[in-house]
NUMAR-911792 format. One line per field, with one value per residue: x, y, z of N, C-alpha, C, O in turn; residue number from 1. Coordinates in Angstrom, 3 decimals, padded with zeros to 6 digits. Atoms other than C-alpha are relative to their C-alpha. Layout:
BEGIN
n.X: X/...
n.Y: Y/...
n.Z: Z/...
ca.X: X/...
ca.Y: Y/...
ca.Z: Z/...
c.X: X/...
c.Y: Y/...
c.Z: Z/...
o.X: X/...
o.Y: Y/...
o.Z: Z/...
fifi: NUM/...
//
This chain:
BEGIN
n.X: -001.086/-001.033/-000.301/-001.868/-000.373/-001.666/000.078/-001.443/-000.773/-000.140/000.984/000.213/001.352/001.105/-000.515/001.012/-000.419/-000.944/000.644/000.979/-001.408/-000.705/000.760/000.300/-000.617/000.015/001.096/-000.615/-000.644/001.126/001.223/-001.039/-000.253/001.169/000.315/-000.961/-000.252/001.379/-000.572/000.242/001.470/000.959/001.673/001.028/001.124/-000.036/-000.781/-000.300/000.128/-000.993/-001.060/-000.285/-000.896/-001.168/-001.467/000.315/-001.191/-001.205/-000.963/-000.455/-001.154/-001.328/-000.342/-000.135/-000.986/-001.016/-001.450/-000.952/-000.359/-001.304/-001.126/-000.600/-000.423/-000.912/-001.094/000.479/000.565/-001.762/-000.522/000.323/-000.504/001.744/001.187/001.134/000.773/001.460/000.169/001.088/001.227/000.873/000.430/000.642/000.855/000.259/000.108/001.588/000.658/-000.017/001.237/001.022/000.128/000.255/000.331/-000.893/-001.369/-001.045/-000.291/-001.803/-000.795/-000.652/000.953/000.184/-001.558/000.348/000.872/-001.037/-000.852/000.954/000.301/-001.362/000.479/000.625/-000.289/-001.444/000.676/001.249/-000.418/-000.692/001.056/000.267/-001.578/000.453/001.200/-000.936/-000.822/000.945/000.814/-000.682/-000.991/001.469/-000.202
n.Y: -000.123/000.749/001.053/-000.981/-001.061/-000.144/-001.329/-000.012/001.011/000.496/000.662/000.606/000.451/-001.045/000.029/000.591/001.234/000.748/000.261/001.050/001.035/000.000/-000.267/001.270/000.958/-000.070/000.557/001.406/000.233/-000.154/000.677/000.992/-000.062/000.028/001.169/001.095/-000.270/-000.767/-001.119/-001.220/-000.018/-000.840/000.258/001.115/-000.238/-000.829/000.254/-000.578/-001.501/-000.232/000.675/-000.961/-000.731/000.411/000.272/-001.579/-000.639/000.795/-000.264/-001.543/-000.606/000.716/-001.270/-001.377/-000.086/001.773/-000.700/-000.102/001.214/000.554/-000.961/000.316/001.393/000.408/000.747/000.995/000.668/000.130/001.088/001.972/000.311/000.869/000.270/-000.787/-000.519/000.848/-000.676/-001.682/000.607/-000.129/-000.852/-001.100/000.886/-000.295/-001.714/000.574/000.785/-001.269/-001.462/000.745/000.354/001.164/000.142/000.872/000.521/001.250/000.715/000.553/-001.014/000.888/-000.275/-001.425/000.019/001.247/-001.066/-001.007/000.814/000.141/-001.596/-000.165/000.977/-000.533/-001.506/000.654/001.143/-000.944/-000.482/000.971/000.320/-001.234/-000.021/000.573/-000.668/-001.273/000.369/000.295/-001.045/-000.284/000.650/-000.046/-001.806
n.Z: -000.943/000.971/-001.403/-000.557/000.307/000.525/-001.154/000.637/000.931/-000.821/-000.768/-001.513/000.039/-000.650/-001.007/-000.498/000.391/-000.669/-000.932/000.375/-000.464/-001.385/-000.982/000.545/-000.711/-001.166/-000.753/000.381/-000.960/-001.424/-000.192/-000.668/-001.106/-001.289/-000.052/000.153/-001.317/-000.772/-001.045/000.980/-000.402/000.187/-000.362/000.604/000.480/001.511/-000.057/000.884/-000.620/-000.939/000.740/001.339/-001.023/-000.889/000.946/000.680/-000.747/000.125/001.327/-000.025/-000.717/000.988/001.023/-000.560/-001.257/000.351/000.734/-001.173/-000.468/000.686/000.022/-000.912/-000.561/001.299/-000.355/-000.007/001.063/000.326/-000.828/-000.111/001.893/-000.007/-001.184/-000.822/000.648/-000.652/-001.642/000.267/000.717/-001.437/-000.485/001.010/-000.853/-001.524/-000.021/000.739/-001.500/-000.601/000.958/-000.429/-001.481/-000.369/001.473/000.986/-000.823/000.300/-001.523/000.079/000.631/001.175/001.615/000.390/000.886/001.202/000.706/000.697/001.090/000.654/000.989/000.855/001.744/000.601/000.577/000.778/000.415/000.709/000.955/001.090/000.810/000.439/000.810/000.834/000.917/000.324/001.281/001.309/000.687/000.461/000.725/001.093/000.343
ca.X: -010.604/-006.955/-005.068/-001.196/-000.875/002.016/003.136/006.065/007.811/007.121/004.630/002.644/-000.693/-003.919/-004.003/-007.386/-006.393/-003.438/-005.636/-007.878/-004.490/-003.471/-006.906/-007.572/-004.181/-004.564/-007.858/-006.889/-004.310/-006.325/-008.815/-006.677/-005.077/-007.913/-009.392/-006.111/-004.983/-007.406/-004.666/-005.858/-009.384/-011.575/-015.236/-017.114/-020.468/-019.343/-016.553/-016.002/-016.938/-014.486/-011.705/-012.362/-011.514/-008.508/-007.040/-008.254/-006.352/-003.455/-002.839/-003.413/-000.984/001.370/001.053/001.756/003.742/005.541/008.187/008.670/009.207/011.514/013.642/014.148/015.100/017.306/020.451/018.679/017.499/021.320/022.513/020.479/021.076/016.722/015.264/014.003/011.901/008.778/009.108/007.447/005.010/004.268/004.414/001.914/-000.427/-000.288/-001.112/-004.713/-004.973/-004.565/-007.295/-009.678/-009.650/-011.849/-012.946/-009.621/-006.588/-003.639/-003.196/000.597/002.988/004.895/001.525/001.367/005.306/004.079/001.265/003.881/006.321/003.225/002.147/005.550/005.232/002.486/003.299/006.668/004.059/001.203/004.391/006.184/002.520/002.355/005.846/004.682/001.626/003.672/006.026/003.436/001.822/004.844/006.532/002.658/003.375
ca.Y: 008.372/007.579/005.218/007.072/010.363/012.337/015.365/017.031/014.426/012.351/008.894/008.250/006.073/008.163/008.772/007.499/004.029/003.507/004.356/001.771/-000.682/000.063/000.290/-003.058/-004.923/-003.409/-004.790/-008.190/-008.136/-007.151/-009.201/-012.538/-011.566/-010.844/-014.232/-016.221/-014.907/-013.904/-011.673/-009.054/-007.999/-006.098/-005.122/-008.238/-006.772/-004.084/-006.056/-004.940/-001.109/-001.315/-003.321/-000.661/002.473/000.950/000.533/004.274/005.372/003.323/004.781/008.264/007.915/005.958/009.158/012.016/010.735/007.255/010.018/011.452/008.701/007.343/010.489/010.607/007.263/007.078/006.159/003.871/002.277/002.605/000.591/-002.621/-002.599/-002.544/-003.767/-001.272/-000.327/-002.933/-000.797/002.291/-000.274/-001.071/002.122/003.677/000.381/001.080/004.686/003.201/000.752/003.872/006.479/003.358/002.419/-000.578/-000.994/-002.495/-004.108/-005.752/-007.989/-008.834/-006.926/-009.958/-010.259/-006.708/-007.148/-009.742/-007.401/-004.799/-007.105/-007.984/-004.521/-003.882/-006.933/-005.901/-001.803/-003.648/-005.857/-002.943/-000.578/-003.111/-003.817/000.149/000.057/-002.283/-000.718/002.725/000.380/-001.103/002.129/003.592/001.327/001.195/005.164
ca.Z: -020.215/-021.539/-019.614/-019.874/-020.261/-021.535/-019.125/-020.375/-022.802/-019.770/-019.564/-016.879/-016.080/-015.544/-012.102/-011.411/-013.002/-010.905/-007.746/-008.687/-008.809/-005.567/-003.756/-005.368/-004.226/-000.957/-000.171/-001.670/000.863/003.860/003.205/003.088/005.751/008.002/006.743/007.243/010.933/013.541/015.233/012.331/013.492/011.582/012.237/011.246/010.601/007.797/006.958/003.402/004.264/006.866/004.689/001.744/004.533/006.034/002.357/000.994/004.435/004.243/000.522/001.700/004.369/001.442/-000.860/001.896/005.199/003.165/001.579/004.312/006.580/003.574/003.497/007.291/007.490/004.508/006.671/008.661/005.584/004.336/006.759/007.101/002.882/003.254/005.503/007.233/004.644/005.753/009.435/007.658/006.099/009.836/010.972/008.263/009.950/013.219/012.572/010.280/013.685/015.511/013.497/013.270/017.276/018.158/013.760/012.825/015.104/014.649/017.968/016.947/016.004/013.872/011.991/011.310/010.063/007.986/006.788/005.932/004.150/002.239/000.739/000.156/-002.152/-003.600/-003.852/-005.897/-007.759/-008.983/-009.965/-011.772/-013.608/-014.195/-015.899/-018.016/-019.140/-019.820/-021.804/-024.044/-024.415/-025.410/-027.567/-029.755/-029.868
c.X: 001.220/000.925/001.632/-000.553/001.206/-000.077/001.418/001.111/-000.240/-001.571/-000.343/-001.425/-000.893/-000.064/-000.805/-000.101/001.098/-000.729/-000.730/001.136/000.131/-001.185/-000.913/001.288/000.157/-001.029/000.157/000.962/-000.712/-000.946/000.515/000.701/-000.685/-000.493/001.435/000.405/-001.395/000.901/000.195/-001.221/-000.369/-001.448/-001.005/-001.672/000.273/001.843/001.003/000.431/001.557/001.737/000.384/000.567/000.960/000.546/-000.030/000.726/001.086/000.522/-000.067/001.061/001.658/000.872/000.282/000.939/000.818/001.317/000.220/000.462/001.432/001.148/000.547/000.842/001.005/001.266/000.117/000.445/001.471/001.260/-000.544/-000.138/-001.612/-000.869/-000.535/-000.954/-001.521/000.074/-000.964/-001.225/-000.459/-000.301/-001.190/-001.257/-000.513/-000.705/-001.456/-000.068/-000.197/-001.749/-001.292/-000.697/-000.657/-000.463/001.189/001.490/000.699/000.724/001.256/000.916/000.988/-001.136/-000.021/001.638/-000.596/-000.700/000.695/000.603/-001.199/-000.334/001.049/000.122/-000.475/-000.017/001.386/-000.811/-000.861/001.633/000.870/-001.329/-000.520/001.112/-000.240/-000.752/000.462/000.915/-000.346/-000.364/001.513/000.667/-001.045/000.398/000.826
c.Y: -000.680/-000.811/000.521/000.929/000.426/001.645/000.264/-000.597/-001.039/-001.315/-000.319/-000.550/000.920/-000.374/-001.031/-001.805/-000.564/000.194/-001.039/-001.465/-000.152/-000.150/-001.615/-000.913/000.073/-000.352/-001.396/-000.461/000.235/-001.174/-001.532/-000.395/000.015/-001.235/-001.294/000.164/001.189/001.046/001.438/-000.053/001.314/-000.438/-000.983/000.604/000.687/-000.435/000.576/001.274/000.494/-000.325/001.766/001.598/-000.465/000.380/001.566/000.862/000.061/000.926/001.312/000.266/-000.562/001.479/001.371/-000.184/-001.040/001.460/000.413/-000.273/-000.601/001.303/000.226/-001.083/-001.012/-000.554/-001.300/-001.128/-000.748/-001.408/-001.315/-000.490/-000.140/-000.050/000.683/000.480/-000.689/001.188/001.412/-000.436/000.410/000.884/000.868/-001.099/-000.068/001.168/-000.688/-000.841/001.060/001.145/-001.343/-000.870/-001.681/-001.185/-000.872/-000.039/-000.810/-000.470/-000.242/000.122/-001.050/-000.457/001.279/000.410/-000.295/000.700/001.245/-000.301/-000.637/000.829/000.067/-000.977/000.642/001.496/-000.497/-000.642/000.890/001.344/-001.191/-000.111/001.494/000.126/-000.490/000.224/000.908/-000.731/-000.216/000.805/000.787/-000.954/-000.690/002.002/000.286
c.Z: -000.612/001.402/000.275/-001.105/-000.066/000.453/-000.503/-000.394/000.742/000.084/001.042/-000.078/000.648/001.340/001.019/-000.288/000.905/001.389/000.294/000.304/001.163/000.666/-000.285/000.864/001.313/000.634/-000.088/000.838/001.687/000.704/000.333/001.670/001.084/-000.214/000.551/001.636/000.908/000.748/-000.789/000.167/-001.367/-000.281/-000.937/-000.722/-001.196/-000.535/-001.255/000.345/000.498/-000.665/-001.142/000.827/000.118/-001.552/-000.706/002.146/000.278/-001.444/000.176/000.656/-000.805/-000.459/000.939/001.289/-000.525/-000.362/001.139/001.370/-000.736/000.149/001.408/000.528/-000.988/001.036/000.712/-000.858/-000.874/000.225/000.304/-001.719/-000.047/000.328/000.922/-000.218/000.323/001.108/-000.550/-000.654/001.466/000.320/-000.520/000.970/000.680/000.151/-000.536/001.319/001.008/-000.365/-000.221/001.452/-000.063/-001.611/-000.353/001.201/-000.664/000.925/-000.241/-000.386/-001.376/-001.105/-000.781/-001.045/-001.058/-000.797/-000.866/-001.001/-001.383/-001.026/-000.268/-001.036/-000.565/-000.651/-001.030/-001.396/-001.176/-000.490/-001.365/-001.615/-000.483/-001.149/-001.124/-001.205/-001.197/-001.338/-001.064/-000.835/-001.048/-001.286/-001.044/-000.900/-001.569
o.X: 001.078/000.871/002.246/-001.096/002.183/-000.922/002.286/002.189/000.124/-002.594/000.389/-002.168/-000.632/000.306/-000.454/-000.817/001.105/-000.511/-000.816/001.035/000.065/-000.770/-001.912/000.944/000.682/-000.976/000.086/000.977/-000.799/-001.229/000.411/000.640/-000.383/-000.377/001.194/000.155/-002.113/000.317/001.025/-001.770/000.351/-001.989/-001.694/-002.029/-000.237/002.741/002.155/001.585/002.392/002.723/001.354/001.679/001.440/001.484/000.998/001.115/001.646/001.693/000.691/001.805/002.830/001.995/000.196/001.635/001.716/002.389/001.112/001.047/002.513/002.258/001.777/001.592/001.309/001.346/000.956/001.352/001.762/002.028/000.122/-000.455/-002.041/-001.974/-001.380/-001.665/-002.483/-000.636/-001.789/-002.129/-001.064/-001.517/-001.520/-001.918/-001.681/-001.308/-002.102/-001.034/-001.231/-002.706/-002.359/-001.715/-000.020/-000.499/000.964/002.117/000.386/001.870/001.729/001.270/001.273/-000.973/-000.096/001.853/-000.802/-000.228/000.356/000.453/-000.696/-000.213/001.240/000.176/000.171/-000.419/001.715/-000.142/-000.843/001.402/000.974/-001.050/-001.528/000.837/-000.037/-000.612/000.360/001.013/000.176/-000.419/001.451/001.211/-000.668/000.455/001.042
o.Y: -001.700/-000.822/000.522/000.787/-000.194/002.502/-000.574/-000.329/-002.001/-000.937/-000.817/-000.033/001.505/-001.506/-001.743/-002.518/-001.775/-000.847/-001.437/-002.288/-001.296/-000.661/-002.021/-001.568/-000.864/-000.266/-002.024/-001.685/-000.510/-001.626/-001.974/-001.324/-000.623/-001.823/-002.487/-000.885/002.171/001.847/002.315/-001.095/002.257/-001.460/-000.688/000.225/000.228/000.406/000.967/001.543/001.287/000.354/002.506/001.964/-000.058/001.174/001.977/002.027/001.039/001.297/002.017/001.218/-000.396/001.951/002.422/000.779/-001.366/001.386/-000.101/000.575/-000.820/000.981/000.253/-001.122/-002.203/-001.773/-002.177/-001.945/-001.885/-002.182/-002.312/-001.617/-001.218/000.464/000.247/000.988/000.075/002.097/002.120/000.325/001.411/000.933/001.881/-000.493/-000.453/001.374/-001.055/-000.390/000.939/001.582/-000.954/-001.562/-002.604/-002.415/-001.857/000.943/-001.673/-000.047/-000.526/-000.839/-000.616/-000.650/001.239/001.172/000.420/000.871/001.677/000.254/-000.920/000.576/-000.388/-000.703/001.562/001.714/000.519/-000.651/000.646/001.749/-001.274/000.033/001.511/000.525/000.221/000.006/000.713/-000.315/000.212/000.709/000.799/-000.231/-001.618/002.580/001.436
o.Z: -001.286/002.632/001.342/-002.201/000.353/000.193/-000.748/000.136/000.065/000.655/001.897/-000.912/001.699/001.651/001.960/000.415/001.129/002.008/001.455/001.213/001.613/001.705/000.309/001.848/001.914/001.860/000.968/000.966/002.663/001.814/001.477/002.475/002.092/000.861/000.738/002.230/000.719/001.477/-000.550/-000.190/-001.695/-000.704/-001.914/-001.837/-002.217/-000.531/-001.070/000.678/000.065/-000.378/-001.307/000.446/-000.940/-001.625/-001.244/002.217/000.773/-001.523/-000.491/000.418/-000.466/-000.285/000.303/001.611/000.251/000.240/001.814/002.044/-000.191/000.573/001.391/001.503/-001.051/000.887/000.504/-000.700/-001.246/-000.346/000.584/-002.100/-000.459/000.152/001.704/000.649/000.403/000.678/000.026/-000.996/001.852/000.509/000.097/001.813/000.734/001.205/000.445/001.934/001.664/000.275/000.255/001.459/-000.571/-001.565/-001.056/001.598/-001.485/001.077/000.859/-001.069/-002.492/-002.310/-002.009/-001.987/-002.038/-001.921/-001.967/-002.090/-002.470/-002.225/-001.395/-002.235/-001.067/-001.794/-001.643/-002.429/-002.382/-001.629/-002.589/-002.806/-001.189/-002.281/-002.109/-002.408/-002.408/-002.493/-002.094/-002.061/-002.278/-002.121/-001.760/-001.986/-001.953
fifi: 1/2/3/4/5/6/7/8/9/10/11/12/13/14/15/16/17/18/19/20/21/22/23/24/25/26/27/28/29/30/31/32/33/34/35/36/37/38/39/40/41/42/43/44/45/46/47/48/49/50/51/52/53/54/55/56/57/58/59/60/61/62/63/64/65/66/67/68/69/70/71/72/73/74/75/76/77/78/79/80/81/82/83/84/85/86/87/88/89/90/91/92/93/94/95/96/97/98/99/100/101/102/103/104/105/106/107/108/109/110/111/112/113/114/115/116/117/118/119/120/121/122/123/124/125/126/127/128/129/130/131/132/133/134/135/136/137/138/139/140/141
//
């Protein structure tokens, strides 16, 4: 398996490698979080299980409703120079608290911010560490 591929003149990290990134810092965040505040529930008995869902639904709804969320909300976004950009974290959240019912809550909506502003770290954090890669690889080439 190669780790960047080259798509018309164009690098990029194999796809299945950067899934792995993201489905990694998003459980790492979850999981914290659910250990650090109790007003982030999820199902104690399959706690993992349940952790590893939430973050493989969370990145599907990243890769298919996050754009277009961001493109509606471009003026929004415009206008607070930003910050509105966590609010579609939350909202992608609420929607996985939503589609998992009594499995995974988030009792507080300023934790659930917090949770947002978080991944947004981290989605900032795992491309930055893709960029990187791409650069190395490239600049070995």
């Amino acid at each position: 398996m190669r780790l960047v591929i080259k798509e018309k003149e164009v690098l990029r990290l194999n796809r299945m490698i950067e899934w792995l990134i993201y489905m990694l810092g998003y459980t790492v965040v979850f999981i914290i979080v659910a250990k650090l505040f109790k007003s982030v529930y999820i199902d104690e008995n399959h706690f993992f299980i349940y952790s590893t869902f939430i973050t493989l639904i969370i990145y599907i709804l990243k890769k298919t409703l996050k754009p277009i969320l961001v493109t509606l909300t471009i003026p929004i976004t415009g206008l607070t120079l930003g910050l509105f950009y966590p609010f579609i974290n939350l909202f992608i959240l609420k929607l996985a608290d939503w589609i998992f019912g009594k499995h995974f809550d988030l009792k507080n909506i300023f934790i659930a911010l917090f949770v947002a502003i978080l991944l947004s770290i981290m989605n900032f954090l795992v491309e930055e560490i893709i960029k990187k890669i791409i650069k190395k690889v490239k600049h070995h080439e």
